[in-house]
N, C-alpha and C positions, 0 to 999 in steps of 0.2 A: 558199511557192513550191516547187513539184515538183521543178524541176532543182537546187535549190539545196540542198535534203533528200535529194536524188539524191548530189550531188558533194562533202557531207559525210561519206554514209555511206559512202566509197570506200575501202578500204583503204590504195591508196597515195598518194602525195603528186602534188597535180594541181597544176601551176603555169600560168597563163598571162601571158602578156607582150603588150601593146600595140606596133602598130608599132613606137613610140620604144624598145621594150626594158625600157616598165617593167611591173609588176605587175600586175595586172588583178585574180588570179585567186590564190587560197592558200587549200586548204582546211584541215579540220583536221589531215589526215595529215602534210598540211606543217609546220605547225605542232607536230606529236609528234616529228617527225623530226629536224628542224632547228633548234626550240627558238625561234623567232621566231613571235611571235604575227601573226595577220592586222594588229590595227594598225601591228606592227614595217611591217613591207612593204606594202601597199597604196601604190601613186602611186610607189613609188622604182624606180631600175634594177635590175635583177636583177646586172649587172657590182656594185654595190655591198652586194648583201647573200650569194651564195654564189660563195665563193671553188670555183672549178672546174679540175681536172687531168684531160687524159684519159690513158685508157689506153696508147693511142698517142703517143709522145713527140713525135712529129712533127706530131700533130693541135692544133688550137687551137680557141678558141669562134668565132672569125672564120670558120674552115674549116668547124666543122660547122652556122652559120648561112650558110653557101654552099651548102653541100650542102642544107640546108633548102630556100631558096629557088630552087633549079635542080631537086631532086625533090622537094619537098615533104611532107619527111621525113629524120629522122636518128634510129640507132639506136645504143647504143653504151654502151660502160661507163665511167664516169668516177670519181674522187674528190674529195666536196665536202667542206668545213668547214662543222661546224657552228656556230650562236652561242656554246657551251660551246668552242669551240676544239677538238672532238673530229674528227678525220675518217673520213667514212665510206664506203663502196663502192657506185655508184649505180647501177642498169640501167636506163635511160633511153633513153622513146621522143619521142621531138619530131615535131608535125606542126604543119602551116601548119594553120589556119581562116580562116574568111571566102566571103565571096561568090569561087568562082574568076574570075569574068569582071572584079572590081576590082582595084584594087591591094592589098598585105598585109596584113590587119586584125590578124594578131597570130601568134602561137607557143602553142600548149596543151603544155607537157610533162607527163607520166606518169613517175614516178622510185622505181622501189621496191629500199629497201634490201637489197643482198646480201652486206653486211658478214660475216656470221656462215658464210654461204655460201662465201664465200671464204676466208676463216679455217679454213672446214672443209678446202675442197680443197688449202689451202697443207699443212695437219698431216699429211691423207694423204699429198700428195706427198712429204714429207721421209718420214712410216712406210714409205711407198713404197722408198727409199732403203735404209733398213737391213732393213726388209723383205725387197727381194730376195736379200741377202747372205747369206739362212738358207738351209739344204740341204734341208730338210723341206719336200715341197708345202703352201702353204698356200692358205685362200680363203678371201673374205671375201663375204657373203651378206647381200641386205638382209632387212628383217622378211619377206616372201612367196617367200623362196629365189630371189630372182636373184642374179646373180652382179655384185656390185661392183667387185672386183679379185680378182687371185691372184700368186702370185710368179713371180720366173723358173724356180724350181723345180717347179713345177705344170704352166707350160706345156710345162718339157721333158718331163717325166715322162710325161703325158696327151698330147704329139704333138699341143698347138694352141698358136694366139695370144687376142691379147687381144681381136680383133674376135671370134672363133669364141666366145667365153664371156661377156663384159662383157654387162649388161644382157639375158642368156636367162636363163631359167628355170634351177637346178642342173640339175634332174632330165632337164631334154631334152638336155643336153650329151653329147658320146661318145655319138650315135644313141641316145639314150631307156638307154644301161645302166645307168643312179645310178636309172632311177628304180623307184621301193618301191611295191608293190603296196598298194592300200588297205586 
């Protein structure tokens, strides 16, 4: 079948849930991620197989399956456990399916891991930290010369901020002067 050779090859983890909340739906990426095989889950509640925390300390599963069912749709970043007992950082998108004119046939979520992602941004922000403390302008550049960060010493010295550099080009920064003739 098409869709099912479709929703295998998907990179990230598709989960669906049946009105009641249970499983429907696990393809393989679920299954890489989370370490529970499709026959682990199939027929069981989703409350009983991934332990979930959001972001938001205030947020709950209750709350963001309200928000599902009032917009039919929830977006958001959480932390699940995995069956190794490992936890990981999810960005998760949840939409209603089904016929709109019945009542709610079910939940599809979309959940692809930003563990590593995160990990990156927490390391910079602490580099970030001792970073600024040096007197010397520094900058930091991805592989195609944009500009990732720089220090507080960079934006005094060059007379900008971090919107005016972050994510442009080096070279067009300070009206086109950094940039090198071909």
């Amino acid at each position: 079948n098409t869709y099912a050779s479709m929703l295998e090859s998907i990179g990230d983890a598709v989960i669906a849930l049946d009105a009641e909340g249970k499983i429907i739906v696990w393809n393989r990426a679920a299954e890489q991620l989370y370490g529970w095989t499709k026959a682990d889950v199939l027929g069981r509640p989703m409350s009983g197989i991934l332990i979930t925390e959001y972001d938001d300390p205030l947020a709950t599963t209750a709350g963001a399956m309200e928000e599902v069912l009032r917009t039919g749709t929830w977006q958001g970043k959480v932390r699940q456990t995995c069956k190794d007992g490992s936890i990981i950082t999810i960005d998760s998108s949840v939409r209603l399916f089904g016929d709109p004119a019945a009542p709610v046939h079910g939940l599809i979520a979309v959940n692809r891991d930003i563990s590593e992602k995160e990990k990156v941004i927490n390391d910079l922000k602490e580099m970030q930290s001792v970073f600024d403390t040096l007197h010397q302008p520094i900058i930091i550049l991805d592989t195609e010369f944009r500009v990732v960060t720089a220090n507080k010493a960079f934006y005094d010295y060059f007379d900008m901020n971090s919107q005016e550099a972050e994510d442009r080009y080096f070279f067009n920064l300070d009206r086109g002067h950094w940039d090198i003739p071909g």
